[in-house]
Each structure stands twice: as C-alpha cells, then as structure tokens.
C-alpha positions as CSV (number, residue, x, y, z in Angstrom):
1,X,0.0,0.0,0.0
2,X,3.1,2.5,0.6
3,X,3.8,2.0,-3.6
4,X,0.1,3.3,-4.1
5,X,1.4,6.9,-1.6
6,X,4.7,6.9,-3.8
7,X,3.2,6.9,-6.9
8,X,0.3,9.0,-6.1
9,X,3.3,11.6,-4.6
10,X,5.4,10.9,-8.2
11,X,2.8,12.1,-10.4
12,X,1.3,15.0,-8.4
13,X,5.0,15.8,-8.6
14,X,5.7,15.3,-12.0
15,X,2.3,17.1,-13.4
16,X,3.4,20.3,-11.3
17,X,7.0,20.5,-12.2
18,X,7.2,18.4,-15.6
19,X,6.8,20.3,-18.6
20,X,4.5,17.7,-20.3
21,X,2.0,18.7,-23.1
22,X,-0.5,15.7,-22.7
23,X,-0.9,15.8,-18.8
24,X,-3.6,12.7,-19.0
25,X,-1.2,10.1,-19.9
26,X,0.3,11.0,-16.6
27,X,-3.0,11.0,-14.9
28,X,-4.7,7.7,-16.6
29,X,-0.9,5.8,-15.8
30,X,-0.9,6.5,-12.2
31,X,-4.5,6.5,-11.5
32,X,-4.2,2.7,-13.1
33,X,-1.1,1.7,-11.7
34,X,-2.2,3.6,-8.7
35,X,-5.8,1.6,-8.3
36,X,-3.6,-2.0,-9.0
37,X,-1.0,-1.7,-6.2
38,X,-3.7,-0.2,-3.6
39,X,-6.2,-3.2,-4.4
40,X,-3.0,-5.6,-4.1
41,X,-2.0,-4.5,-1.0
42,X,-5.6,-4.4,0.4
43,X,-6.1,-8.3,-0.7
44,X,-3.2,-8.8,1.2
45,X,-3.5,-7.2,4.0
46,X,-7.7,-9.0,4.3
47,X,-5.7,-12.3,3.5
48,X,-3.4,-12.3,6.8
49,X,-6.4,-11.4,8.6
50,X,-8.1,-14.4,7.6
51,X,-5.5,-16.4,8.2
52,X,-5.0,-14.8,11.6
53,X,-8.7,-15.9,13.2
C-alpha cells in the first residue's frame, strides 16, 4: 500500500514541475497503476487477517 502513496506523490509531482504537453497520460498511468497496487496490497493485508482468526 506504501507504492500506491509513492506513486500517487510521483505524479502530483511530475504534473506540477514536468513540462509535459499531454498531462492525462500521466494521470490515466498513475491512476491505473495507482488503483492496481492499492487493491493488491488491500487483498493482502484481508488475507493475513483471515489467516490470523
């Protein structure tokens, strides 16, 4: 879940100081790669609770 914060803090970063024309492709990569590594870390944070009761 701490990848999710980094890249959610690397493209905030990147869309204020980069001097990119098409801004979205920075948006629609980290929101995906952003939603992946968030839901991954969730499943496995509810799968060592299961385990743990």
């Amino acid at each position: 879940m701490d990848i999710a914060k980094y890249i959610t803090t690397a493209v905030i970063l990147t869309s204020i100081f980069g001097e990119i024309e098409q801004k979205w492709i920075i948006y629609a990569g980290g929101i995906v790669s952003i939603s992946l590594t968030l839901g991954i870390g969730l499943w496995l944070v509810r799968d060592k609770e299961k385990k743990g009761r």
